[in-house]
GUZATI-212910 format. One line per 4 residues: number of its first residue (from 0); their letters; for each residue x, y, z of N, C-alpha, C. Coordinates in Angstrom, 2 decimals, always signed. Layout:
BEGIN
NUM> a> X,Y,Z,X,Y,Z,X,Y,Z ~ ... .
This chain:
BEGIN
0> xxxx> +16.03,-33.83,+8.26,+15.55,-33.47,+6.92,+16.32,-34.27,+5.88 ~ +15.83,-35.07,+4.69,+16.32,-35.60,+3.86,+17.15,-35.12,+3.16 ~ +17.96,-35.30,+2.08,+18.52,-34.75,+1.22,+17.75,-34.02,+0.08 ~ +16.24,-34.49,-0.18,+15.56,-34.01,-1.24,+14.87,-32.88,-0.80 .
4> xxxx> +14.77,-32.89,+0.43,+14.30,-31.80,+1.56,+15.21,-30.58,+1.09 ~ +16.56,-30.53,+1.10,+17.53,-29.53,+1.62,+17.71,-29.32,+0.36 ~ +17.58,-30.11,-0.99,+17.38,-29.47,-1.84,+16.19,-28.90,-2.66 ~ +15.27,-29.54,-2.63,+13.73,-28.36,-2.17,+14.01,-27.37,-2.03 .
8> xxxx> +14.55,-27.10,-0.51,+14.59,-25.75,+0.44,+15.75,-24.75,+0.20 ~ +16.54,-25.33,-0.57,+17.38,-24.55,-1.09,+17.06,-23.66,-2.63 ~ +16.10,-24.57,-3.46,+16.00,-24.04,-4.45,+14.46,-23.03,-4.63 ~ +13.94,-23.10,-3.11,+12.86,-22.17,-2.63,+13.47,-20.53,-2.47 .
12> xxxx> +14.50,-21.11,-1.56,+15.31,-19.80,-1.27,+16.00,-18.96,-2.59 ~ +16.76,-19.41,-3.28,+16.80,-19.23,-4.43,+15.86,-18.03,-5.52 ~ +14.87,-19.00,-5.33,+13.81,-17.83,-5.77,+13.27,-17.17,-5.51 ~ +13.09,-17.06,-3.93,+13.03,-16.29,-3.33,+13.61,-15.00,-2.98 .
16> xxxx> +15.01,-15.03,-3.46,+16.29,-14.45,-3.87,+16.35,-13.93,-4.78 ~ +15.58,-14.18,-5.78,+15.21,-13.65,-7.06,+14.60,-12.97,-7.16 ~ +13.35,-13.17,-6.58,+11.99,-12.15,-6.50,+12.32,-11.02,-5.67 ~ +13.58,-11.07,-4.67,+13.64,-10.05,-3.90,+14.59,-9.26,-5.02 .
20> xxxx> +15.74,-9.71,-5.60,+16.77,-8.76,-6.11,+15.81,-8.00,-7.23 ~ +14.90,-8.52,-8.14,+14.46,-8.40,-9.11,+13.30,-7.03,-8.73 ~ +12.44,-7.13,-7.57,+11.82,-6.20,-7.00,+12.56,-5.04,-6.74 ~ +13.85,-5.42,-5.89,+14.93,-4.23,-5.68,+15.02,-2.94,-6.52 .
24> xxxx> +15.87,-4.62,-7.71,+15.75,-3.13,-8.93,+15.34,-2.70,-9.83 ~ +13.96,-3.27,-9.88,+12.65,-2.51,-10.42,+12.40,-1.38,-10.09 ~ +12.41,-1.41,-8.65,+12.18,-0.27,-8.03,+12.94,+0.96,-8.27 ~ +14.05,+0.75,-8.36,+15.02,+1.99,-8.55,+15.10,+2.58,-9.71 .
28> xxxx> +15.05,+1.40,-11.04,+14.55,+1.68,-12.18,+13.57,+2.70,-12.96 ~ +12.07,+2.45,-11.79,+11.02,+3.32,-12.62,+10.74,+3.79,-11.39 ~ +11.72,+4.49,-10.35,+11.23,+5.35,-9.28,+10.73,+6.50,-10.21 ~ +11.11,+7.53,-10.88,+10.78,+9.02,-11.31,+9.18,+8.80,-12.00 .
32> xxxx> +8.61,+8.10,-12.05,+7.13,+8.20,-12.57,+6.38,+8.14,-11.49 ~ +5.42,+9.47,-11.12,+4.58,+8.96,-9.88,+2.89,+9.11,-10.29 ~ +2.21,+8.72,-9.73,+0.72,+8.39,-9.73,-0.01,+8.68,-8.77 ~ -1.24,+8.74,-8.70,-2.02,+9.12,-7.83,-3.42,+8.18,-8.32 .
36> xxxx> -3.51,+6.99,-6.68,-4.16,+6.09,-6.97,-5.03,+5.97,-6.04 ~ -5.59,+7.16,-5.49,-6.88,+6.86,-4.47,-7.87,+7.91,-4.97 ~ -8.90,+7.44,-4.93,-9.95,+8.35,-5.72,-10.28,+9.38,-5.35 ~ -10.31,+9.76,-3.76,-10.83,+10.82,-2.79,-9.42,+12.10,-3.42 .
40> xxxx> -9.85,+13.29,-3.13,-9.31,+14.53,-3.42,-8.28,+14.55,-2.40 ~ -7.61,+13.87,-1.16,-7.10,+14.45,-0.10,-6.04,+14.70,-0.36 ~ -5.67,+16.09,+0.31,-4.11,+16.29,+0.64,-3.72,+16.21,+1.90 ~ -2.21,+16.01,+2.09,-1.42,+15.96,+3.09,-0.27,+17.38,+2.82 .
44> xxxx> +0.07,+18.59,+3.32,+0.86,+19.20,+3.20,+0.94,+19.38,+1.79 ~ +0.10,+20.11,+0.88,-0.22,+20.51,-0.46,+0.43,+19.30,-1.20 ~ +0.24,+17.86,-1.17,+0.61,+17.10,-1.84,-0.58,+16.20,-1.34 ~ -1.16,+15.24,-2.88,-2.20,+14.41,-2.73,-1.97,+13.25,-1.59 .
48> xxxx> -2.49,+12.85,-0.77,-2.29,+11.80,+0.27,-1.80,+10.66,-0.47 ~ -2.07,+10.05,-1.66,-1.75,+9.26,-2.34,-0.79,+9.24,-3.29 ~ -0.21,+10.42,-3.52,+0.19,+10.80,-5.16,+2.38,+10.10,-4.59 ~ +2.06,+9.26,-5.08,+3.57,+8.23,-5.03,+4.27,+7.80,-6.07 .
52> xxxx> +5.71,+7.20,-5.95,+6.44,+6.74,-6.70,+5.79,+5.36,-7.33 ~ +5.89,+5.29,-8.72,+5.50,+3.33,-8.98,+6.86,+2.50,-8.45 ~ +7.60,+3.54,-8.02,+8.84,+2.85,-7.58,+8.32,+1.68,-6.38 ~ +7.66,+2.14,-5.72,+7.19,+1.89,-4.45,+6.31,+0.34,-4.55 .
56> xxxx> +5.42,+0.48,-5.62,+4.57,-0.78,-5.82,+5.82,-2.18,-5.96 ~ +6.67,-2.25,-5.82,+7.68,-3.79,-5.94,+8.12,-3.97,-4.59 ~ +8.35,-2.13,-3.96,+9.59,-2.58,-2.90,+9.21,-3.00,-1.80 ~ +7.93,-3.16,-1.21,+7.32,-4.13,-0.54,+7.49,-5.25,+0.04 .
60> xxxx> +7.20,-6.04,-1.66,+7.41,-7.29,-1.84,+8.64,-7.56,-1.21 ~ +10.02,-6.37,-1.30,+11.40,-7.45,-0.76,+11.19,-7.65,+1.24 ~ +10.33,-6.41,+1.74,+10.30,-6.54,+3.23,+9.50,-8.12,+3.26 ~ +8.04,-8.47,+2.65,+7.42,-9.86,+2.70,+8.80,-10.97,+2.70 .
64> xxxx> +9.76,-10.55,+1.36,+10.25,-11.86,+1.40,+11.36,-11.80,+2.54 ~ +11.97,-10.67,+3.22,+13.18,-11.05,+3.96,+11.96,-11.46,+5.46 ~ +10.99,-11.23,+5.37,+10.39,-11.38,+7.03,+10.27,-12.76,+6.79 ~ +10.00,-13.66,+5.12,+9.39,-14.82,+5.41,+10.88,-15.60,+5.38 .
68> xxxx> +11.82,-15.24,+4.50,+13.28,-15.64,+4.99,+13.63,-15.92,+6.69 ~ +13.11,-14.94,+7.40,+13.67,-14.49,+8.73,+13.24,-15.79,+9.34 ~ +11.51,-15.50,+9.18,+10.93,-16.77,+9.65,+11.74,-17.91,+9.30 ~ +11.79,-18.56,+8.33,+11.96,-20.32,+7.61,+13.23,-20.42,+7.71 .
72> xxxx> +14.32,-19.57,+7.08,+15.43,-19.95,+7.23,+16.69,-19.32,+8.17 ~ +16.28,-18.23,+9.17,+17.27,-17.54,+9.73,+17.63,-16.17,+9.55 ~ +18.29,-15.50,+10.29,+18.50,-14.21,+10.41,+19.35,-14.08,+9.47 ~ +20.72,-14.79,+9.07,+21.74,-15.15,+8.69,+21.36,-15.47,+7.14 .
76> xxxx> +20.63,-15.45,+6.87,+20.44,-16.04,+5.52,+19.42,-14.67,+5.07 ~ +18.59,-13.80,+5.77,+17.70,-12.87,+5.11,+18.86,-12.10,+5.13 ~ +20.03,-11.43,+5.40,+20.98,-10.85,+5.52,+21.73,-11.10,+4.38 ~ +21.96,-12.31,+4.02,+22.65,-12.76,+2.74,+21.79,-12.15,+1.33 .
80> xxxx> +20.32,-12.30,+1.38,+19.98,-11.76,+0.35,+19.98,-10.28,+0.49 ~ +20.34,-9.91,+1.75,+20.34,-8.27,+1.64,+21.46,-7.57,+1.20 ~ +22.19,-8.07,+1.46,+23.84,-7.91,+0.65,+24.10,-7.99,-0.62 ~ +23.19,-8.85,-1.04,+22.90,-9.67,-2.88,+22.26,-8.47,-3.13 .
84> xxxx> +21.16,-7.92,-2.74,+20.83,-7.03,-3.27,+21.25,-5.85,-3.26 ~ +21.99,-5.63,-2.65,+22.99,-3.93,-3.15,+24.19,-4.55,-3.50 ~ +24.22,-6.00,-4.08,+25.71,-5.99,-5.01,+25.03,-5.79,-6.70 ~ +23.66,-6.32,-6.23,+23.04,-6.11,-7.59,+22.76,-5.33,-8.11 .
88> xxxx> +21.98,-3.77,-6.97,+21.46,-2.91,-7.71,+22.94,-1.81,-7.81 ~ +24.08,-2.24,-7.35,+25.32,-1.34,-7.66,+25.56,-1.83,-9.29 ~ +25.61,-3.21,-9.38,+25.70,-3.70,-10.79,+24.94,-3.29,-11.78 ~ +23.34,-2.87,-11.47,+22.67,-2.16,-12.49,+23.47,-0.68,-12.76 .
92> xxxx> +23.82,-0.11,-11.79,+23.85,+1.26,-11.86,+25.05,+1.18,-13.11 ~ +26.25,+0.20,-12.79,+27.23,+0.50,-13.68,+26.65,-0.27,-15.17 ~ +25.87,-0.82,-15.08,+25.23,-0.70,-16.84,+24.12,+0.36,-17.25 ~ +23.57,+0.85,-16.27,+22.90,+2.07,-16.57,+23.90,+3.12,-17.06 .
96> xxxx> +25.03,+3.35,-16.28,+25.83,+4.37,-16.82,+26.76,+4.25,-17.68 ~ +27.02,+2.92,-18.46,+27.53,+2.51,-19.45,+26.67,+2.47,-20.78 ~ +25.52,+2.48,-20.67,+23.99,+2.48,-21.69,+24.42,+4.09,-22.34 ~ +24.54,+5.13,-21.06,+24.03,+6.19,-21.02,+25.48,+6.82,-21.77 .
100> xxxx> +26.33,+6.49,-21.30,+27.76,+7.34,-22.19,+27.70,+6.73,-23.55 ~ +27.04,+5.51,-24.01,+27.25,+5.28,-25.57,+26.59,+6.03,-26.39 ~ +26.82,+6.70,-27.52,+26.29,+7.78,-27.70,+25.07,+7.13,-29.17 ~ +23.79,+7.76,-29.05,+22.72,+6.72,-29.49,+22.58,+7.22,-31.28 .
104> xxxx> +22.41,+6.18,-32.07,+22.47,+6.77,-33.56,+21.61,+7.06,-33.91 ~ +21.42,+7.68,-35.26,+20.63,+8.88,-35.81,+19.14,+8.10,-35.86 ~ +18.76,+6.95,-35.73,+18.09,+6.38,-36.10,+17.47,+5.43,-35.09 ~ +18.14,+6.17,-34.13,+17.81,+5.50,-32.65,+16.49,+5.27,-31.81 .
108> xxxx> +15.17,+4.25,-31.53,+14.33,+4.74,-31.60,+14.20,+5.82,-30.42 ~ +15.61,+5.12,-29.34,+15.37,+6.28,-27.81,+16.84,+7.39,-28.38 ~ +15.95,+8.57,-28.11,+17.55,+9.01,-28.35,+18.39,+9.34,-26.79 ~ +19.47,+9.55,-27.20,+20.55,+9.84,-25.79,+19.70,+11.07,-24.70 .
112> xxxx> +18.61,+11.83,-25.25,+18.32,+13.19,-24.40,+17.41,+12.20,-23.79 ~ +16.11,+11.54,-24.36,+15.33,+10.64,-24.00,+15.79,+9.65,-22.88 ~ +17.02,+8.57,-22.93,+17.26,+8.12,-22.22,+17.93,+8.74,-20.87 ~ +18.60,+9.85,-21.44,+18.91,+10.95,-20.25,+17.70,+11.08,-19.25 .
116> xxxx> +17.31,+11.71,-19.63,+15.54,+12.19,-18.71,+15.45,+10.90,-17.98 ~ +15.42,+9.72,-18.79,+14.39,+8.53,-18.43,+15.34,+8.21,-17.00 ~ +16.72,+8.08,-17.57,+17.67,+6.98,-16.41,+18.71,+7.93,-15.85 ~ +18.58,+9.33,-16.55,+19.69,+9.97,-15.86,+19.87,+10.29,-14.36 .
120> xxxx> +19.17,+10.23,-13.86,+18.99,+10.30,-12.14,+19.06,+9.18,-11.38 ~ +19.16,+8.08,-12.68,+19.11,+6.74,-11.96,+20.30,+6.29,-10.93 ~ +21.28,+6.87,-11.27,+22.40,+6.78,-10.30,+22.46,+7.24,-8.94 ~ +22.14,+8.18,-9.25,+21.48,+9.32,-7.51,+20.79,+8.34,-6.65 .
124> xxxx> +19.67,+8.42,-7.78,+18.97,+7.24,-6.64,+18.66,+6.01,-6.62 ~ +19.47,+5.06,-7.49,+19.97,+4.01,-6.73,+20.75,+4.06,-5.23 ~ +21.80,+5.06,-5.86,+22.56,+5.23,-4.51,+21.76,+5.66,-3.33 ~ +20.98,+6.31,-3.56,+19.99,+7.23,-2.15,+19.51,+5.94,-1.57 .
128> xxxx> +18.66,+4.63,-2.69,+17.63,+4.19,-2.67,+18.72,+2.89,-2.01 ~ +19.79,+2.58,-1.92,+20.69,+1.62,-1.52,+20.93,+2.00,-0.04 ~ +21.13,+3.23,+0.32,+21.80,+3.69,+1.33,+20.41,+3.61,+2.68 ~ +19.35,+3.75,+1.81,+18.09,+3.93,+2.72,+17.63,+2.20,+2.90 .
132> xxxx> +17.52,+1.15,+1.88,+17.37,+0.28,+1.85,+18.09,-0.51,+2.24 ~ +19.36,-0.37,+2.50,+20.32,-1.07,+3.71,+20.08,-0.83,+5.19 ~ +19.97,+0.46,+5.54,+19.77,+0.38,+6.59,+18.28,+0.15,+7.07 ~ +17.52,+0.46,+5.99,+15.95,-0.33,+6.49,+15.76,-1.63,+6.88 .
136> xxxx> +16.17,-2.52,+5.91,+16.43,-3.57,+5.58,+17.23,-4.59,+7.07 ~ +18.13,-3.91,+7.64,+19.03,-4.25,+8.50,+18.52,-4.19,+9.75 ~ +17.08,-2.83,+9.96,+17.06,-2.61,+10.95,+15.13,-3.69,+11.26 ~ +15.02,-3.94,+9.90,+13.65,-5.03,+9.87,+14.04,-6.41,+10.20 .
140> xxxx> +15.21,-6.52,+9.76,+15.57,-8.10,+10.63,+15.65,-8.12,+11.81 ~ +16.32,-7.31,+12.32,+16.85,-6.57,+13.62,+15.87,-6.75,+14.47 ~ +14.82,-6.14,+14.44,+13.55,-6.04,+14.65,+12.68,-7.19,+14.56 ~ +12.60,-7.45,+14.01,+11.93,-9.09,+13.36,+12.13,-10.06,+14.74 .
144> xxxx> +13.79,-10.25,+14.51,+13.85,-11.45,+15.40,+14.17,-10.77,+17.13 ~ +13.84,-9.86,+17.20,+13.90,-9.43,+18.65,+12.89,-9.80,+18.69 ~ +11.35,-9.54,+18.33,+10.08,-10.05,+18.42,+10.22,-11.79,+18.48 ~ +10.83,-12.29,+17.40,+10.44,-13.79,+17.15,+11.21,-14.17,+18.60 .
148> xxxx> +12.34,-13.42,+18.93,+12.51,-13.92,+20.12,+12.17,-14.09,+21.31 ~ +11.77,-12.40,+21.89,+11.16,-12.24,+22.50,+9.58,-13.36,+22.99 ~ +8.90,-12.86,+22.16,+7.92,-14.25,+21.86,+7.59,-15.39,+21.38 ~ +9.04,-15.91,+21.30,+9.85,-17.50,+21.33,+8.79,-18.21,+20.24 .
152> xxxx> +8.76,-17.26,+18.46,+8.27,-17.69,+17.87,+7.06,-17.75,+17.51 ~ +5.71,-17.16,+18.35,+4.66,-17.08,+18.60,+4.19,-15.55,+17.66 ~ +3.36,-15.26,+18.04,+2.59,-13.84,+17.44,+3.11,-13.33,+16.00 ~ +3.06,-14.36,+14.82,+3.98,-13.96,+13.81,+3.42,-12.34,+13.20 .
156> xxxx> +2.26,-12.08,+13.56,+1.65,-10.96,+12.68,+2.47,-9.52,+13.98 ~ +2.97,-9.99,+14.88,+3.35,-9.06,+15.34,+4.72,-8.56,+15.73 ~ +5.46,-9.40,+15.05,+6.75,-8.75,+14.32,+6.93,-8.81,+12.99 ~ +5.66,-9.30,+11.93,+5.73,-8.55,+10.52,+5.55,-7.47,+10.60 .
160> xxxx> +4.74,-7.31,+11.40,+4.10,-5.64,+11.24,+4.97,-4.56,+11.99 ~ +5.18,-4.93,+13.56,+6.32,-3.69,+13.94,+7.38,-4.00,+13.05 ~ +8.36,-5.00,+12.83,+9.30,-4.52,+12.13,+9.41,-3.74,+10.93 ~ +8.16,-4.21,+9.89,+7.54,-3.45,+8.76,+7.48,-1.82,+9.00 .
164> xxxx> +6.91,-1.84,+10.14,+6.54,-0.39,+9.91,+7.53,+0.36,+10.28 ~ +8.17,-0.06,+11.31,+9.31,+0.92,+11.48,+10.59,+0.73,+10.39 ~ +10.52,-0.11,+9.81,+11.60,-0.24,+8.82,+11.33,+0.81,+7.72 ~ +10.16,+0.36,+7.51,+9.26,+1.67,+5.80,+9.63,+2.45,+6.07 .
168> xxxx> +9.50,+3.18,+7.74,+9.46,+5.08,+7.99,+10.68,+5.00,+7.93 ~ +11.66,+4.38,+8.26,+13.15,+4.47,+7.88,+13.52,+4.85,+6.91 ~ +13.21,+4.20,+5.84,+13.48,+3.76,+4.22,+12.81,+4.96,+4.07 ~ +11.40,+5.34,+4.00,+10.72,+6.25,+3.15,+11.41,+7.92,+4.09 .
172> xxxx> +11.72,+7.96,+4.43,+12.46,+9.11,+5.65,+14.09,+9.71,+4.53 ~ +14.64,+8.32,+4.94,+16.38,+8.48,+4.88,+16.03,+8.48,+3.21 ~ +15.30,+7.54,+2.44,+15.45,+8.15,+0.43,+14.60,+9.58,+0.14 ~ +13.91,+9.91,+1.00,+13.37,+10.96,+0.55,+14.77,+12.37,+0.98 .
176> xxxx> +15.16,+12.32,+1.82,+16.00,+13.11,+2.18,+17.19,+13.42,+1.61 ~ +17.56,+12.17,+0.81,+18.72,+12.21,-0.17,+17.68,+12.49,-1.58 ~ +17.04,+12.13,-1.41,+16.69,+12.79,-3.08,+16.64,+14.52,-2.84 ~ +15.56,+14.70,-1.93,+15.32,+16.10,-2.22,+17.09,+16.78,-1.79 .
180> xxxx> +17.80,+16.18,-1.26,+19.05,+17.00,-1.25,+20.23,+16.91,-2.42 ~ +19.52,+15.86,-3.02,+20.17,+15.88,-4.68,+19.36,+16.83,-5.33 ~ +18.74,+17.22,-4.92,+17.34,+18.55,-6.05,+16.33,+16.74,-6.94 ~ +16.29,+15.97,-6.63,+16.03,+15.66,-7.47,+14.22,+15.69,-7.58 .
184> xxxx> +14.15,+15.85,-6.23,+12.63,+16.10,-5.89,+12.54,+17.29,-4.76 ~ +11.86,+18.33,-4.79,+11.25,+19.67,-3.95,+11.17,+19.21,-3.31 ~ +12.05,+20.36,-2.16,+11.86,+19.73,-0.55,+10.20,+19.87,-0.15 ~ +9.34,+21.12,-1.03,+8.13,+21.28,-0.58,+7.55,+20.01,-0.62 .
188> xxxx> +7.72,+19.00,-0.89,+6.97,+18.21,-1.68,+7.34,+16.91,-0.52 ~ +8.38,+16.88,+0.72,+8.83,+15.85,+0.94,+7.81,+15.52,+2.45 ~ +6.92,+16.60,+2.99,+6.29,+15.93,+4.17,+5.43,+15.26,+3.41 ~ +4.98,+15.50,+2.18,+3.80,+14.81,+1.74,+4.00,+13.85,+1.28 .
192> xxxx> +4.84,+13.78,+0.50,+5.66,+12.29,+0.23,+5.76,+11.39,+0.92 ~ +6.50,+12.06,+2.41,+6.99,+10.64,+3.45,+5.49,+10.17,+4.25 ~ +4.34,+11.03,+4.23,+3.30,+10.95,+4.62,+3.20,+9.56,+3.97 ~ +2.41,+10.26,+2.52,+1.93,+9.19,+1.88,+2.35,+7.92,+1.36 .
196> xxxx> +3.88,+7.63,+0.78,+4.47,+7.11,+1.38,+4.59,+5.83,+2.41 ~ +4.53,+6.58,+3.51,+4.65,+5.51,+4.79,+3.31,+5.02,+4.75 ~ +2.13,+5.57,+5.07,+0.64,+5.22,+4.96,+0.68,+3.75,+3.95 ~ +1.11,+4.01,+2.33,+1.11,+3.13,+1.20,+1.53,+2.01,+1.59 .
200> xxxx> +2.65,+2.10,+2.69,+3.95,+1.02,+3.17,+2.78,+0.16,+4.05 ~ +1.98,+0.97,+5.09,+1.81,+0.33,+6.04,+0.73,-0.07,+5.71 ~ -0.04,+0.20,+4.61,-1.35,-0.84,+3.88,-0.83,-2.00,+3.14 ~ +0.34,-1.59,+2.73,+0.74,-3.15,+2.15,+1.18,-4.01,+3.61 .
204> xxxx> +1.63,-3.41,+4.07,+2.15,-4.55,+5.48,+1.30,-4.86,+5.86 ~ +0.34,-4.66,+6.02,-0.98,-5.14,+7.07,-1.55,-5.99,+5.99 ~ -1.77,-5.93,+4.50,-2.33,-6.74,+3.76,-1.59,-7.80,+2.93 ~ -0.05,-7.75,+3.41,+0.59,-8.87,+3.11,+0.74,-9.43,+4.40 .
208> xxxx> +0.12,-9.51,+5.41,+0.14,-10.47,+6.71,-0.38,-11.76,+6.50 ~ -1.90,-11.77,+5.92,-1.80,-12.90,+5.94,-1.27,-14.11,+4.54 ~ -0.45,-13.41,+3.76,+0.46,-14.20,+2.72,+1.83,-14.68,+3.26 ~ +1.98,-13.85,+4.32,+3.25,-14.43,+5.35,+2.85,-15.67,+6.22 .
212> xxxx> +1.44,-15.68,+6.73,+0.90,-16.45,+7.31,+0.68,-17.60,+6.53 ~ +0.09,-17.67,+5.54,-0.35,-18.66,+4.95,+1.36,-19.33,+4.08 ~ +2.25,-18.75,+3.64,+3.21,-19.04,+3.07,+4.07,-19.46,+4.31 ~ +4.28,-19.05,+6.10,+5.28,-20.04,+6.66,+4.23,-21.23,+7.11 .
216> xxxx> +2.78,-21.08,+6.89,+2.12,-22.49,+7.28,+2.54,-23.59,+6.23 ~ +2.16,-23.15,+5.30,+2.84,-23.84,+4.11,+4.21,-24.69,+3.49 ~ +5.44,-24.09,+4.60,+6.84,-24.14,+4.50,+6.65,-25.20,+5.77 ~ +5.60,-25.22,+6.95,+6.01,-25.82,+8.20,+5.19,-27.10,+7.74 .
220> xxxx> +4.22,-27.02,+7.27,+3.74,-28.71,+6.85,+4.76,-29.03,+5.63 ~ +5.11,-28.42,+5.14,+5.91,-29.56,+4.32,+7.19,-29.84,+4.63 ~ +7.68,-29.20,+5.41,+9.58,-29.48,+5.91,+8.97,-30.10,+7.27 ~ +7.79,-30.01,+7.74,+7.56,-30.60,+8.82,+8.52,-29.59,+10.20 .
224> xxxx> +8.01,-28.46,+10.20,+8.59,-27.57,+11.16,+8.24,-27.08,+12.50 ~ +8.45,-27.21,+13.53,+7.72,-26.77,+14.69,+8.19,-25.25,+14.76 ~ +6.99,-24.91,+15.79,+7.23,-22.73,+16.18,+8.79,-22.80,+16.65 ~ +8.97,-21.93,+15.53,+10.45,-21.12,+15.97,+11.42,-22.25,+15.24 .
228> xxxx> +11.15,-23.33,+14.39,+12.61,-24.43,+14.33,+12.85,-23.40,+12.70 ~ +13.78,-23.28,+12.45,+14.36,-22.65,+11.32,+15.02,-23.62,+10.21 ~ +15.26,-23.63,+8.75,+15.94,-24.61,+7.79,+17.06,-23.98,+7.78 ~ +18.13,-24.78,+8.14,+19.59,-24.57,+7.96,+20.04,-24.88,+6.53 .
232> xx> +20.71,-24.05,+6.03,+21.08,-24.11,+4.46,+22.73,-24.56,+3.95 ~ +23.16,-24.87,+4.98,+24.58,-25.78,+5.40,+24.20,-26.97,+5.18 .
């Protein structure tokens, strides 16, 4: 690979790195607003089959980018942005809670009770949402390249998807469990949650398959990559 190559591929990753931290902590940000976005009436355990966090609509996006990391550049390197991202979303938390102790003036358009409500839980669950997203996160690479190995690179839609899915029920399992044990959400409320939830997870995984597909075809004609060769970032 050339030199203009490795810097290309470095400044891919990069933003790639970006889009993941930035999704991260979006997510944690506007978790407490939820919606209900399927038209049909259904419930799951007196909660709408659909009725979810908007937290949820970003955090997706970071499983797409560490699987397409996993793929192009290594196990070793989707790991690096996974670390970046709970140094980051620890870093939000301590300006969230530095926002929140300044006390807001008379003329403020948010006042201190307002921003209370809005971000006051934000700490909880960052932390919940860190603790679940590390080990999701850890256990989708994990997963990932036992497949890529196993099948020496071949069947890519079939370690996006097992690792995906078992990673989500992880994640959507272990944050729901710390929230509702912070009170911050009714335990009544948590089979239906992790229901719907996981379901939400596993429609985006199946419909970001082929953007994984088309994005490492994309990475292999232009670095010129054969099945299974990875970009070293050394």
């Amino acid at each position: 690979m050339t030199v203009k190559d490795k810097l290309l591929a470095h400044r891919i990753y990069l933003l790639l790195a970006a889009l993941f931290i930035t999704s991260l902590v979006v997510s944690n940000l506007i978790f407490q607003k939820f919606f209900y976005w399927y038209p049909l009436e259904v419930e799951v355990f007196d909660t709408k089959l659909f009725e979810i966090s908007v937290g949820i609509l970003p955090y997706p996006i970071t499983f797409l980018i560490t699987d397409l990391i996993s793929e192009i550049y290594g196990k070793k390197a989707a790991n690096q942005v996974v670390i970046t991202g709970i140094f980051a979303s620890i870093f939000s938390m301590a300006i969230i809670y530095t926002a929140n102790a300044v006390p807001a003036t008379s003329w403020s358009p948010v006042s201190d009770k307002l921003f209370t409500t809005v971000f006051g839980s934000t700490a909880i669950a960052v932390m919940a949402s860190m603790l679940a997203y590390l080990f999701a996160q850890f256990v989708d690479i994990q997963i990932y390249h036992f497949w890529k190995n196993l099948t020496k690179g071949k069947h890519l839609w079939l370690r996006n998807n097992f690792s995906t899915f078992f990673s989500q029920f992880v994640d959507t399992c272990t944050i729901l469990l710390l929230l509702c044990s912070f009170q911050i959400i009714a335990w009544d409320k948590f089979l239906g949650l992790l229901v719907a939830g996981f379901l939400f997870k596993v429609l985006i995984a199946v419909l970001d398959t082929p953007f994984l597909y088309l994005s490492t075809y994309l990475f292999r004609k232009r670095f010129n990559l054969k099945i299974n060769e990875e970009i070293s970032l050394i």
